[in-house]
C-alpha positions in Angstrom: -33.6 -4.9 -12.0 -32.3 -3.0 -9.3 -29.8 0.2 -10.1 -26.4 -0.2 -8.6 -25.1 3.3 -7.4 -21.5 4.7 -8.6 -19.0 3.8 -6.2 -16.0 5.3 -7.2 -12.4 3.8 -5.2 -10.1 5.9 -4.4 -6.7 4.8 -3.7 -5.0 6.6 -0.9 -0.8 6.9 -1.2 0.9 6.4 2.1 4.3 7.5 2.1 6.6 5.5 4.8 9.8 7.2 6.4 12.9 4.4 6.2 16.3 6.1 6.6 18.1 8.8 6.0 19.6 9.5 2.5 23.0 9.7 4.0 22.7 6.6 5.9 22.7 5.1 2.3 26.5 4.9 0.8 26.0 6.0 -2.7 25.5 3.2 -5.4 24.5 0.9 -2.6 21.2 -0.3 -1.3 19.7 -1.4 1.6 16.5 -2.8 2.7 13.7 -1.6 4.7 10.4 -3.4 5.9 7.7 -1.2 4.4 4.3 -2.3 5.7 6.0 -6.1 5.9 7.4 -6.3 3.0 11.1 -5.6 1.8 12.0 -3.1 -0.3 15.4 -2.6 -1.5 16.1 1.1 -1.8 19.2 2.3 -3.7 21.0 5.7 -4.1 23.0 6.0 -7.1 26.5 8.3 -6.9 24.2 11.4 -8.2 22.1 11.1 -4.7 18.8 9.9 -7.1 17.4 7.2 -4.8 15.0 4.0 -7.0 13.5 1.7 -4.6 12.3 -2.2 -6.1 11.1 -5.7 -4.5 13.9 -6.9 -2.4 12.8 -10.2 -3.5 14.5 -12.4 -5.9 12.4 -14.5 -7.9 15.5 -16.8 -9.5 16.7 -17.5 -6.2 13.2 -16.8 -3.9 15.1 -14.8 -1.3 15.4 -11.4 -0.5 18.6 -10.1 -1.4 18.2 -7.8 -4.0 19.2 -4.8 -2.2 22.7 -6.0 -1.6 23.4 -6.3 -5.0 25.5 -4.3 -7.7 24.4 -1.5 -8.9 25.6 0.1 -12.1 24.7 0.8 -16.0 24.0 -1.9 -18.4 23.9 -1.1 -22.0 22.2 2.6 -21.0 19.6 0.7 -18.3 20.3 1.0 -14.6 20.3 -2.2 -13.2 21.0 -4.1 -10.0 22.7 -7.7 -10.4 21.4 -10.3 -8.3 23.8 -11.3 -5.5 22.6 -15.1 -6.0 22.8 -15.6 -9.9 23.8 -12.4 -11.4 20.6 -11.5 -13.2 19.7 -7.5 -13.8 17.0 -6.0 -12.6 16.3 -2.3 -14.3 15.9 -0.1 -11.1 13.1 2.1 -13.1 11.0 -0.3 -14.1 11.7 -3.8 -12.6 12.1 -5.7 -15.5 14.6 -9.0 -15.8 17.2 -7.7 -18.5 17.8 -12.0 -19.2 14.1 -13.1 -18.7 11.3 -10.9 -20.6 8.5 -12.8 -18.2 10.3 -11.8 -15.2 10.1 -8.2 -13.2 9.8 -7.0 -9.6 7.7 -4.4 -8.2 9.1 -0.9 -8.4 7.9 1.5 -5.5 7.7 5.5 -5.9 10.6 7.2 -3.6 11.5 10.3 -2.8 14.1 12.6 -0.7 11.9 15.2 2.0 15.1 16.9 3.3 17.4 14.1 4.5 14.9 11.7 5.0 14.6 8.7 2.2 10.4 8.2 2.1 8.8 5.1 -0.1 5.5 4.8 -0.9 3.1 1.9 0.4 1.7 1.2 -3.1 3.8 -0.1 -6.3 
């Protein structure tokens, strides 16, 4: 039997630049192509920026970003444009549908600029 050596994988976080904070109109979103895929990034009233699939999986399009954003029972949520479900901006999660989330990206402010990372 022949020893396999220790390979440990690291996994390397790219952060991608996709607009400025102020080109975001607070409790908005909008969507940027990070590494081809969209990413609906939204920047609540208190300039705290979330950033989610812009995917909809009820309605398979990409439209989440141009929905509403607001509070739901204490969970931040955007409504689907299409057919009104909530998606919690922290963690992706389908507020009607248990089995149903979208990915959730890390994002961050670096002076103006909005950045998201590459991996969810």
């Amino acid at each position: 039997m022949t020893a396999r050596p220790n390979v440990s994988m690291a996994v390397t976080q790219e952060w991608v630049a996709v607009c400025n904070l102020s080109d975001i109109v607070p409790d908005t979103g909008v969507c940027a192509l990070v590494h081809g895929r969209q990413v609906a990034v939204f920047r609540l009233n208190d300039g705290s920026v979330y950033a989610i699939d812009n995917y909809d999986p009820f309605s398979s399009a990409n439209v989440l970003s141009r929905g509403i954003v607001g509070d739901l029972k204490g969970e931040l949520v955007v409504a689907s444009p299409i057919y009104k479900q909530h998606f919690n901006l922290v963690t992706g999660q389908c507020l009607e549908d248990a089995e149903v989330s979208v990915a959730v990206f890390s994002v961050r402010v670096e002076g103006d600029m909005v950045v998201v990372s590459t991996n969810t």
